[in-house]
KOLDOLO-962083 format. One record per atom (N, C-alpha, C): residue in three letters; x, y, z. Coordinates in steps of 0.02 Angstrom, whole numbers, plus 50000, padded with zeros to 5 digits. Layout:
// residues N
alaXYZ;...
// end
This chain:
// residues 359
unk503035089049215;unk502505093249242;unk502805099749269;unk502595105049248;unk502735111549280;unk502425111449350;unk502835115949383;unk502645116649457;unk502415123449471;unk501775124849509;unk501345128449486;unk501645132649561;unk501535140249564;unk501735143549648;unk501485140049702;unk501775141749740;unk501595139049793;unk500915143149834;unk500465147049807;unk500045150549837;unk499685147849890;unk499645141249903;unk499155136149934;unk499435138350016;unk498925133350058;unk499125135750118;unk499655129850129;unk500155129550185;unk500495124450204;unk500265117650225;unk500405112150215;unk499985106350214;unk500575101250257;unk500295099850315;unk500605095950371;unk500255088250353;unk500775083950332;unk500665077550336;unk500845074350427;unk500355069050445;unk500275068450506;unk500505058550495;unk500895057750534;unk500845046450536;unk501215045150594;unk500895042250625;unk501095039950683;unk501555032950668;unk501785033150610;unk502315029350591;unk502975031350570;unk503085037150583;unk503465041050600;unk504145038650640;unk503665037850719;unk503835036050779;unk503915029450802;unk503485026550760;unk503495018150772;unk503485011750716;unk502925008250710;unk503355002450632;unk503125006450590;unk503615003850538;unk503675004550481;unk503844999750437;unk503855000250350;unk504294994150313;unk503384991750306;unk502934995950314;unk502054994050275;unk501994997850210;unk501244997150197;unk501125001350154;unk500875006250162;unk500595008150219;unk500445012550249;unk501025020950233;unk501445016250289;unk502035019850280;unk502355023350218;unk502595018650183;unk502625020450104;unk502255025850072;unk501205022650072;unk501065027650051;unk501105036150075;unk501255036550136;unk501265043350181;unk502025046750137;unk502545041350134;unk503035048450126;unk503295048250049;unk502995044750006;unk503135046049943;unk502635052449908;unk502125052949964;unk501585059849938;unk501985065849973;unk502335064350036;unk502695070250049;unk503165072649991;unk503575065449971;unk504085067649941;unk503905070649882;unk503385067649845;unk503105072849788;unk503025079549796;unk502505080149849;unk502485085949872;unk503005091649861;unk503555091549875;unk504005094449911;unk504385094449837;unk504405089849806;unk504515091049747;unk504405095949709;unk503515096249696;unk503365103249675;unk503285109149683;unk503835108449766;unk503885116149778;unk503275119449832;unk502725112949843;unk502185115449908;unk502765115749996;unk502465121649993;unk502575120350091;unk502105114850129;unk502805109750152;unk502425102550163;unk503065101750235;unk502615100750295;unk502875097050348;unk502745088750345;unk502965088750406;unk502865079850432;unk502755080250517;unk502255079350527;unk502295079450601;unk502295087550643;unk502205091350621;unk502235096550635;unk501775099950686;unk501885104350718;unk501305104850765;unk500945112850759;unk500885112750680;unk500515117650676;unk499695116150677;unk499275120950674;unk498675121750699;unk498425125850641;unk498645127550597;unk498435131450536;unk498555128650467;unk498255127250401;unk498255126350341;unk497795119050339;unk498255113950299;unk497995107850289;unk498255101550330;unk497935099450361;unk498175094850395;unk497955087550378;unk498245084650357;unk498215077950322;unk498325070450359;unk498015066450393;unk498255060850415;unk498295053950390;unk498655052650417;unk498765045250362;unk498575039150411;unk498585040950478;unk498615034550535;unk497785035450570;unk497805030350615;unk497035029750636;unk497145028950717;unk497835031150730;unk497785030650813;unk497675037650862;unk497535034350918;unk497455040850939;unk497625047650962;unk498325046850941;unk498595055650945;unk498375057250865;unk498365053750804;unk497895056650750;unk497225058250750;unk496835055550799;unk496215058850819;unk496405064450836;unk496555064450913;unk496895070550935;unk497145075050891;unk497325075750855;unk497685080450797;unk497025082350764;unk496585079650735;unk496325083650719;unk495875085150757;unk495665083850815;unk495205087350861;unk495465095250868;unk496435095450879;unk496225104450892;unk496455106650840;unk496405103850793;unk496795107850713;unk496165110950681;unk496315116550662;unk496085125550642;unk495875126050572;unk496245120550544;unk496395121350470;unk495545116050439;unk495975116950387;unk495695109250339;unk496035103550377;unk495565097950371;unk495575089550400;unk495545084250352;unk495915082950342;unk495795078050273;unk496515071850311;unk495925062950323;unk496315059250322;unk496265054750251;unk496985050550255;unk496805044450223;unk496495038950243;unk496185033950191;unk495715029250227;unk496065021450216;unk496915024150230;unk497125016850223;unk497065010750271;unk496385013050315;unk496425006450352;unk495675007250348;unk495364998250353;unk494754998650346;unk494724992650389;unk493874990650414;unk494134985650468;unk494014978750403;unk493884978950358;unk494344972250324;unk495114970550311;unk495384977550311;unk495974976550295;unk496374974650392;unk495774972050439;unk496134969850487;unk496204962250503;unk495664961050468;unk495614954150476;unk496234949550448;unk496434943950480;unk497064941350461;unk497744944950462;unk497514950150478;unk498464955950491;unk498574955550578;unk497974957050622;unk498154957550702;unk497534955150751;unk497924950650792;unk497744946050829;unk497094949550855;unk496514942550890;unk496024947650907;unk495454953050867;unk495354951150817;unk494904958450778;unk494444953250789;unk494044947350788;unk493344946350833;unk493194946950880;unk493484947950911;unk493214950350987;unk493284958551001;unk493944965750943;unk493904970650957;unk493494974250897;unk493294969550856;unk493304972050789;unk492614978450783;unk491984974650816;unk491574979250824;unk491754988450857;unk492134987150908;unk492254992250936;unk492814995950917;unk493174993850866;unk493664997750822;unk493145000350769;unk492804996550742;unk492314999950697;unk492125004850699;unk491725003950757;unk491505011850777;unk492185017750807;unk492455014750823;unk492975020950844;unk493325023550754;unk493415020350705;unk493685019350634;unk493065026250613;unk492625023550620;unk492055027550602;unk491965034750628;unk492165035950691;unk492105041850721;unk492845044950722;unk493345045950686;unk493795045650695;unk493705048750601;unk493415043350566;unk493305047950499;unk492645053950475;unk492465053050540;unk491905059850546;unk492355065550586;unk492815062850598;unk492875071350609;unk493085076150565;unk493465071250510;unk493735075750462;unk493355076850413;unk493575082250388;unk493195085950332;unk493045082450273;unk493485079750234;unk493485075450181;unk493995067950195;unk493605062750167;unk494095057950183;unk494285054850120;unk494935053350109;unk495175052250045;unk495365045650044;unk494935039249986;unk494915033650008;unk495495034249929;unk495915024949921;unk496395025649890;unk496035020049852;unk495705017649836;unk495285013549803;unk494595015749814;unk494205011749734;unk493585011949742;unk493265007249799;unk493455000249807;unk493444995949867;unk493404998749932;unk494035003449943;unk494185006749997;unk493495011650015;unk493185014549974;unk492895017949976;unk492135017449979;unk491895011649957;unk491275006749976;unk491545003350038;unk492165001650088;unk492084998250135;unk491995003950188;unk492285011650181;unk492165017850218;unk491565018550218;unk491165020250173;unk490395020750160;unk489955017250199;unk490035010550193;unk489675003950228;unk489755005250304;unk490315007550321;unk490395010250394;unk489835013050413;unk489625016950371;unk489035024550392;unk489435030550406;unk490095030650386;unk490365037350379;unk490055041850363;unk489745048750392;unk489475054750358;unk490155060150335;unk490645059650333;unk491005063850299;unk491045062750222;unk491155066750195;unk491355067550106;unk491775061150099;unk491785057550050;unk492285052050029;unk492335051249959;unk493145054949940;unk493235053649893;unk493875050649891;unk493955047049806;unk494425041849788;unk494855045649766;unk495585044749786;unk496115047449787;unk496795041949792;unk496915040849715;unk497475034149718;unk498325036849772;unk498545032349785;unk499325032649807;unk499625034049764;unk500095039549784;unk500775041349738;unk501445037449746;unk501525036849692;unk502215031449690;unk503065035549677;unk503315036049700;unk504025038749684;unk504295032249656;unk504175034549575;unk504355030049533;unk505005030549517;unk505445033149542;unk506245033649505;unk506665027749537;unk506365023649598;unk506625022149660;unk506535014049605;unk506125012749554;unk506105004749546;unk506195005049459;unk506135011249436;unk506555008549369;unk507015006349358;unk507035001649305;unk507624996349301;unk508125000049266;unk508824996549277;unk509274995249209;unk509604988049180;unk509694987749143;unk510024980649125;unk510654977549187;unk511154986549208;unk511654985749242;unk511274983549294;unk510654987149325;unk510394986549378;unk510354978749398;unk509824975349343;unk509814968849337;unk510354965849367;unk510734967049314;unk511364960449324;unk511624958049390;unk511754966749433;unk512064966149507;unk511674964249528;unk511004964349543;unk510414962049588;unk510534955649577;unk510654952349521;unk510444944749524;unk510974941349539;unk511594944849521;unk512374941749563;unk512414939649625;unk512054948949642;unk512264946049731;unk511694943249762;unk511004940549730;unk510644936049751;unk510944928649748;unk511464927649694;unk511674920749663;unk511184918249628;unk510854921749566;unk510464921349528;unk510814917949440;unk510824912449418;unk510984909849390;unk510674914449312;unk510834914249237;unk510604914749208;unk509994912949186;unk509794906949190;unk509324901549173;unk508874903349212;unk508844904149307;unk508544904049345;unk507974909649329;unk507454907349357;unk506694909049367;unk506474911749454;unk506584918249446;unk506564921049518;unk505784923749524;unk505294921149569;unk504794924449593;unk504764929549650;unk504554935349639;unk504534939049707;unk504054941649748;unk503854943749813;unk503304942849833;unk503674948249891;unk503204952749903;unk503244959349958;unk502674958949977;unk502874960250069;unk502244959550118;unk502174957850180;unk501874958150219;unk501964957850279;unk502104950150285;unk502214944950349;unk502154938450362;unk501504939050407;unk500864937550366;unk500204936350412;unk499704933750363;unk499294930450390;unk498954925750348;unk498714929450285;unk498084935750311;unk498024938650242;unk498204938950191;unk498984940250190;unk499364943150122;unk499494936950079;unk499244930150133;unk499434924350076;unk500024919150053;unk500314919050138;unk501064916250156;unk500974909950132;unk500414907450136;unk500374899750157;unk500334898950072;unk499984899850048;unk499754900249970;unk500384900449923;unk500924903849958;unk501544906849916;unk501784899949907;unk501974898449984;unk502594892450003;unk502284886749927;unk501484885149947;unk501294879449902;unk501414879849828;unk501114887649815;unk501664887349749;unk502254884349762;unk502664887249794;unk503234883549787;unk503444876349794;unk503054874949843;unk503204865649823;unk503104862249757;unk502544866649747;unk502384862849664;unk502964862849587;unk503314870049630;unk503584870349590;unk504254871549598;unk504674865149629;unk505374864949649;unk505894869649594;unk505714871249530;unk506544873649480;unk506654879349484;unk506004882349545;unk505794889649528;unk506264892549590;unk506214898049599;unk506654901149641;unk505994906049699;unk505734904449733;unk505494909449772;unk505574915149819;unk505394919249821;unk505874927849860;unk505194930449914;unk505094930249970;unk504964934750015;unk505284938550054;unk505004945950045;unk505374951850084;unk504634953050097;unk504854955950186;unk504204957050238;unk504624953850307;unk504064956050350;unk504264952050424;unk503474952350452;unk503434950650525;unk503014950750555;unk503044958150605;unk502644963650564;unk502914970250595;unk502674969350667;unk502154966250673;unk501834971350764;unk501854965350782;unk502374961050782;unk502434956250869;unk501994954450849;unk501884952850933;unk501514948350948;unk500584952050930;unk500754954550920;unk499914957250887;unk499784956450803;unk500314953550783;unk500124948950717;unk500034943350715;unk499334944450682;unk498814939550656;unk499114931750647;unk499174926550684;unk499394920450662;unk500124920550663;unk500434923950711;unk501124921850708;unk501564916250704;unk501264911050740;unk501674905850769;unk501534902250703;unk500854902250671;unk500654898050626;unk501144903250553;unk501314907450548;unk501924910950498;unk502594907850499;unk502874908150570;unk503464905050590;unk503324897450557;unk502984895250571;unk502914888750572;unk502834886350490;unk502564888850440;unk502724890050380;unk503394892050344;unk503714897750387;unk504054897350357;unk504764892950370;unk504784889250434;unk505434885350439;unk505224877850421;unk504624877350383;unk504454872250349;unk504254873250257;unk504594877150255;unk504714879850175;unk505234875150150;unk504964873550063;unk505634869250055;unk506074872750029;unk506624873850010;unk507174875749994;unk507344878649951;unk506694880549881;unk506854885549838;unk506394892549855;unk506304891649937;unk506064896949964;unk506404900749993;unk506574908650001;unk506864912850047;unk506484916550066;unk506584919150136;unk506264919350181;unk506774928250197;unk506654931650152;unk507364936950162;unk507204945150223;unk506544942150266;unk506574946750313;unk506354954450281;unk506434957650326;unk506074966150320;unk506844971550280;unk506544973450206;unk507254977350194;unk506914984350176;unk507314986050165;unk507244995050155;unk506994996950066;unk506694999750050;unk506285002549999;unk506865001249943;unk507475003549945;unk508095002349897;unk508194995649872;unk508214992749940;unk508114985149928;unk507574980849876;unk507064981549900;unk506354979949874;unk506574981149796;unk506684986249785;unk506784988449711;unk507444984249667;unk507864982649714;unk508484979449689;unk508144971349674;unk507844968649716;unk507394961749721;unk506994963349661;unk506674968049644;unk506224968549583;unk506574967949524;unk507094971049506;unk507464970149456;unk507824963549457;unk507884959649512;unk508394952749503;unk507684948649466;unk507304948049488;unk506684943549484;unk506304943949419;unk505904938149414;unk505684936949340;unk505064938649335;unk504774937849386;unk503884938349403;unk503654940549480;unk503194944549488;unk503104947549534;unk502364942349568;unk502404940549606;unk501694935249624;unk501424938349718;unk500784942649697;unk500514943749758;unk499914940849770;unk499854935249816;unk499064932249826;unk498994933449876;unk498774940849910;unk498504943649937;unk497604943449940;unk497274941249997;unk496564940450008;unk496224948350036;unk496734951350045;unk496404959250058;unk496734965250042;unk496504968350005;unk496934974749997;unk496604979249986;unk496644985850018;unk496504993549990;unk496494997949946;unk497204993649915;unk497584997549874;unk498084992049843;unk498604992249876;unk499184986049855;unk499974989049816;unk499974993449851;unk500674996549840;unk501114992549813;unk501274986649838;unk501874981349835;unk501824978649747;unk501084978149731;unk501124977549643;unk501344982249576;unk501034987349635;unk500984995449597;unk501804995749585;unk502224996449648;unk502924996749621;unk503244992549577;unk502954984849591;unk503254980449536;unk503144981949464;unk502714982449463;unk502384985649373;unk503004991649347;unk502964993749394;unk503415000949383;unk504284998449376;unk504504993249387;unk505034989849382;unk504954983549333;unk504444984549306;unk504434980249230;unk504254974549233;unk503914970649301;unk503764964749309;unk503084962249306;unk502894957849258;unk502164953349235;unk502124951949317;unk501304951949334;unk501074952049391;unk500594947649378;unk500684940249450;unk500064935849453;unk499884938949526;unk499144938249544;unk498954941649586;unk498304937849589;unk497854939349651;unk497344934849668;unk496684939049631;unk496074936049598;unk495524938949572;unk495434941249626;unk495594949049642;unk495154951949687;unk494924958949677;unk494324962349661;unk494134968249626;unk494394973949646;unk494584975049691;unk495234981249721;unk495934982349666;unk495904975349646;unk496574973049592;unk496334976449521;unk495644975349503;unk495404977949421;unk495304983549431;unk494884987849480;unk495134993349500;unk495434998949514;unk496264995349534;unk496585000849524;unk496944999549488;unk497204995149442;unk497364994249380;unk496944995049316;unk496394997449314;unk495834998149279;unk495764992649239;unk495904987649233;unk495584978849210;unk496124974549235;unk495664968249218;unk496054963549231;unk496534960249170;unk496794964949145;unk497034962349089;unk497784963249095;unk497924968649143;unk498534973349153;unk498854966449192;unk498494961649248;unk498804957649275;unk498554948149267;unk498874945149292;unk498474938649279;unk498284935449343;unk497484935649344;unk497494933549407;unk496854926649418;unk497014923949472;unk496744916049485;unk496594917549544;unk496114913149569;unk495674913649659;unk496074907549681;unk496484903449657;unk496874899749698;unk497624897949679;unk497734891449743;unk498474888449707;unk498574885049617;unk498024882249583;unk498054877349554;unk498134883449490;unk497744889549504;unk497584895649448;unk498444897849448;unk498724899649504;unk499404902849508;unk499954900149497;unk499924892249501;unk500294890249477;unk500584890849399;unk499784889649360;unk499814888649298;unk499804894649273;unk499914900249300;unk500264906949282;unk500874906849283;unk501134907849329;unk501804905949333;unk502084902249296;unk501824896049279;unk502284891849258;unk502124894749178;unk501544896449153;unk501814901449090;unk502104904149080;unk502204910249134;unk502894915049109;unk503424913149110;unk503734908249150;unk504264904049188;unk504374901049102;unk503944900049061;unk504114895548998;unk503964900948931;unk503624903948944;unk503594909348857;unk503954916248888;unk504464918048861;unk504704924248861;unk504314929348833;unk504014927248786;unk503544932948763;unk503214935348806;unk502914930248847;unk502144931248859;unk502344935648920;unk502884935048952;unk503234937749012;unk503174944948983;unk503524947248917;unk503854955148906;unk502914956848899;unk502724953548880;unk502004959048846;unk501454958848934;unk501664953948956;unk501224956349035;unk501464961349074;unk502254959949059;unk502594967549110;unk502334972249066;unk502364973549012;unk502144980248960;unk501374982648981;unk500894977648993;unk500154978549001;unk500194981049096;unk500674978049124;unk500604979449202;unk500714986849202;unk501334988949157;unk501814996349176;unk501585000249140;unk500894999949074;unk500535005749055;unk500045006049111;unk499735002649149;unk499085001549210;unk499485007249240;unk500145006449280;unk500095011849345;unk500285017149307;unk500715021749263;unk500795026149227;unk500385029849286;unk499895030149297;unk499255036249307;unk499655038349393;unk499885032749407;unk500195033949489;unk500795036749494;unk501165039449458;unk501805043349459;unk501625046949502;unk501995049849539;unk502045052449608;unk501805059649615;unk502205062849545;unk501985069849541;unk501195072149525;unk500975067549471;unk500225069349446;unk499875068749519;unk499995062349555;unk499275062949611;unk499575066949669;unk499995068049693;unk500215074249728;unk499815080549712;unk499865085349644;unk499595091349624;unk498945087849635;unk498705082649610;unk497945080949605;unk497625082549684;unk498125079049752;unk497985079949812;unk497925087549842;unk498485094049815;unk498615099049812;unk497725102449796;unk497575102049717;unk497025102649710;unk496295101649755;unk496265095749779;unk495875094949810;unk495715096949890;unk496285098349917;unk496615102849988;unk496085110149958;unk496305112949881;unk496135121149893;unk495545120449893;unk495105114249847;unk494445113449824;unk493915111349893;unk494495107849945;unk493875110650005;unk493955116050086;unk494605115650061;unk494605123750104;unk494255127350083;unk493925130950030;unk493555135049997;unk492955131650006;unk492635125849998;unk491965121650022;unk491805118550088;unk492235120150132;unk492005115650208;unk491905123250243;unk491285118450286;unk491125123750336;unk491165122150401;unk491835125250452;unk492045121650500;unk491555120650540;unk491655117450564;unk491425114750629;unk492015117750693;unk491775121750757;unk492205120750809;unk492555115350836;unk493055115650859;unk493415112250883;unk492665108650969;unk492535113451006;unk492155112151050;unk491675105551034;unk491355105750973;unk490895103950951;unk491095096950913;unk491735098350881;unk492135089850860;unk492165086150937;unk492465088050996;unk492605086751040;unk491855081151076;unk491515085951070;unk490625083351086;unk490395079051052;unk490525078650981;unk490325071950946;unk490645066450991;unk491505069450966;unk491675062250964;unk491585057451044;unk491545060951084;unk491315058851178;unk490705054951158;unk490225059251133;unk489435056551119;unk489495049151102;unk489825050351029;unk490155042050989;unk489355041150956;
// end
């Protein structure tokens, strides 16, 4: 892709993950759009404390309110959090859940346009009663970070102690009920020859969802389970290339970054029937997916036995994200920055201020 001048105004990416956890998807998605960005040559901060151009947020706390309460510019957040995507991640959402709602809600009215990353995402913003603009705007992937090589392979699976023969499953994600810990392990009992891989931790303490009951899963895992803790993006990618099959039974997602990269590293994907999944893969054909243990097993244990069937699912997974290369939805985001600076009609700062008190 040619890189077009930089005529645009400067565009300040904003995440209060920056400063604090990280190793989500959240995270991820925030600085692989920078890094595109910056790629093509746009003037792109991080955290910056300008008050002029585009100001972009990715987080939902409240110095990102704050930010855009006195920012001058264009307001455009992402809508990677929705209050489904809280349920089962942090302790407590029945008893705060209502009143995050509404704060979720007023928090995406202030900005000008809100850019949801799924169609899902974007019917659960809606259903809010959001009155701001909402449009669908997929995650960019910095795809160079998980293409394979054969060499790549080989070392990854050495220094896992990955046998020839062996059948490695892998699985990225937080440790909290949502993403489907419990679901994994049972695959795995069923299926002792297999090799199972979790990378993730329990990011927010003690404010994740079901901790003790995680712990407690996982030091009662049987033994062709690993349990390999929180690693760095390099990592993740090295685990993708050791591994045979990528398995996310995830019960909620926005988006689902953690598949999106696997595809992109060549790996057949079992994954839970969930329409966020056909979605942003545009069918269900790209992946194979079952609403339970008894469905995922008998995925698995297909690919685990036809080699074919393995090369032609990674082939159907890694034409699906193609569309998420990092650079196309970057300019696409670029575009849509000039398309409503030129169409929004500010609102004062005084007057954001007054809503959001009102509530």
């Amino acid at each position: 892709m040619t890189t077009r001048p930089t005529e645009s105004a400067r565009i300040n990416h904003y995440s209060e993950s920056v400063h604090s956890v990280q190793g989500h998807g959240v995270h991820t998605a925030f600085t692989d759009l920078v890094a595109a960005q910056r790629r093509l040559g746009h003037h792109v901060g991080v955290n910056e404390d300008w008050r002029d151009g585009v100001l972009h947020v990715h987080t939902v706390g409240p110095s990102s309110l704050g930010r855009m309460l006195r920012h001058r510019g264009l307001r455009v957040v992402s809508a990677h959090v929705t209050p489904g995507s809280l349920r089962g991640s942090l302790n407590g959402v029945r008893l705060y859940g209502g009143v995050f709602t509404a704060y979720l809600r007023k928090l995406y009215d202030v900005a000008d346009v809100v850019i949801a990353v799924s169609d899902a995402a974007a019917a659960e913003v809606r259903d809010m009663g959001v009155s701001t603009p909402v449009v669908v705007v997929p995650n960019a992937v910095v795809t160079q970070t998980f293409r394979p090589t054969a060499e790549g392979r080989a070392s990854a699976r050495a220094d896992l102690g990955l046998a020839a023969d062996d059948f490695a499953v892998l699985s990225v994600g937080q440790l909290q009920p949502r993403k489907g810990v419990e679901e994994f392990v049972e695959c795995a009992r069923r299926m002792p020859d297999v090799r199972f891989i979790w990378l993730g931790d329990c990011l927010f303490g003690a404010l994740s969802d079901g901790r003790a009951r995680m712990r407690r899963v996982v030091a009662e895992a049987p033994p062709n389970v690993l349990f390999a803790g929180q690693k760095t993006r390099e990592e993740v990618a090295r685990h993708c290339w050791a591994s045979d099959a990528f398995f996310f039974p995830s019960r909620h997602e926005t988006f689902g970054m953690a598949p999106v990269e696997a595809a992109f590293a060549g790996l057949p994907l079992v994954m839970r029937d969930l329409p966020v999944f056909t979605g942003v893969f545009g069918s269900d054909q790209a992946f194979l997916g079952a609403p339970d243990v008894d469905g995922f097993v008998a995925h698995l244990a297909a690919l685990r036995d036809d080699p074919a069937l393995r090369r032609s699912a990674a082939r159907r997974a890694e034409a699906a994200v193609g569309r998420y290369a990092g650079e196309a939805i970057a300019e696409r985001m670029v575009d849509l920055y000039d398309h409503w600076t030129a169409h929004t009609s500010r609102r004062p700062v005084r007057v954001l201020l007054r809503e959001a008190v009102r509530g």
